[in-house]
N, C-alpha and C positions, 0 to 999 in steps of 0.2 A: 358307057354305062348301060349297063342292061334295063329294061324293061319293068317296072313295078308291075306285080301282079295285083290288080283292084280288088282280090276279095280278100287281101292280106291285113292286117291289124296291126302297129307298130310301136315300141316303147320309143321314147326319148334316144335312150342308151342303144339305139340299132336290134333290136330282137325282135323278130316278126310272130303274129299266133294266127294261124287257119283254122274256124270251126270246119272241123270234118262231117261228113252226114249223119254218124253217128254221135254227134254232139262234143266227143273231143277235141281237145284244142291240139295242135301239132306246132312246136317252136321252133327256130330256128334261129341264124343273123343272117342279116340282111347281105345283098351281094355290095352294096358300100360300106360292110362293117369286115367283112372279110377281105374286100380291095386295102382300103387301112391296115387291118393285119398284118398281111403277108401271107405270106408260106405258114400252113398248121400245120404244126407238127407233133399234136396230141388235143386230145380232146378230155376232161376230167366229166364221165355222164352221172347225172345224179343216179341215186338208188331206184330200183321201182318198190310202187308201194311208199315213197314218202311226203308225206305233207309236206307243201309247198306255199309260201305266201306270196301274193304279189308283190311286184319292187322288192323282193329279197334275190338274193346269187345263189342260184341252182347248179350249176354247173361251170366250168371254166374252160377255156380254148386256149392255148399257148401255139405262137408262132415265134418263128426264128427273130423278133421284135420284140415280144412282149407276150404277158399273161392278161387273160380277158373274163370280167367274170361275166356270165351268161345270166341276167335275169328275169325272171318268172313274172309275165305278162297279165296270170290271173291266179290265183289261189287254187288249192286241188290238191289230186293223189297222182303221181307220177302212176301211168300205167304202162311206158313202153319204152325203149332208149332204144335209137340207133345205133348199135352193135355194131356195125359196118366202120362206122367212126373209128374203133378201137385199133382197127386196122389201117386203116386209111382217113385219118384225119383230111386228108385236102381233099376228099369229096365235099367241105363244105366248099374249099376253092372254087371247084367247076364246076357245081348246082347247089349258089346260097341256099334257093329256093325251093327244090325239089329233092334230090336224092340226099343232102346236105341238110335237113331235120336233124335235128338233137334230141330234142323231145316230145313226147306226149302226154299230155295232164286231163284227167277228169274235172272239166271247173265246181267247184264248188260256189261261185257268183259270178254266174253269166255275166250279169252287169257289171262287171269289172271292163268286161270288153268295152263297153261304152265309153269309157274312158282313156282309149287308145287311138292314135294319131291314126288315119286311113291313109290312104295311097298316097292321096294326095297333099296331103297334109306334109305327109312324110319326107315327100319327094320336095316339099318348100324347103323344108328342118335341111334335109342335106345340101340343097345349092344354097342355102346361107351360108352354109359349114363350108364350103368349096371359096367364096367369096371373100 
């Protein structure tokens, strides 16, 4: 299993948020939600420009397995999607955490983050789930 990155933010449901320096959140799934997957084999990215709530399903990922919906870590305005996806869905496969982003959201309540699992936490959540 790879490596949790600690400045990372985690839902329940595997979806990670990074604040960026510029205050945007950037999403993605985690590298044990896409291990579970499989093979993706499409990505569905939300719109930009659309309101977003938290714990609601922004976007969906299908692998040769199943369809996954992708949900929104904080409230906000979609301001960016990973386009590279549309073509290559398994770059979430080979970088959950890096080149494998989904999306970007302008929070609209930071303090949403507060209420998201940290690295560590996270990393409890999954070896329960392996157990």
């Amino acid at each position: 299993m790879s490596e949790i990155p600690g400045d990372l933010k985690f839902l329940k449901s595997h979806e990670w948020a990074r604040v960026e320096d510029d205050g945007l959140v950037r999403v993605g799934i985690s590298d044990h939600a896409q291990g579970q997957l499989g093979d993706l084999v499409y990505v569905e990215l939300p719109e930009i420009g659309a309101a977003i709530q938290a714990g609601n399903g922004v976007a969906v990922v299908e692998s040769v397995k199943a369809a996954s919906d992708i949900y929104a870590p904080v409230s906000g305005e979609i301001v960016e999607v990973n386009e590279l996806l549309n073509d290559k869905p398994e770059t979430i496969n080979e970088d959950a955490f890096g080149a494998g982003w989904i999306y970007l959201v302008r929070p609209s309540d930071r303090a949403e983050l507060d209420e998201l699992l940290d690295a560590k936490d996270y990393e409890e959540l999954i070896e329960s789930d392996d157990h």
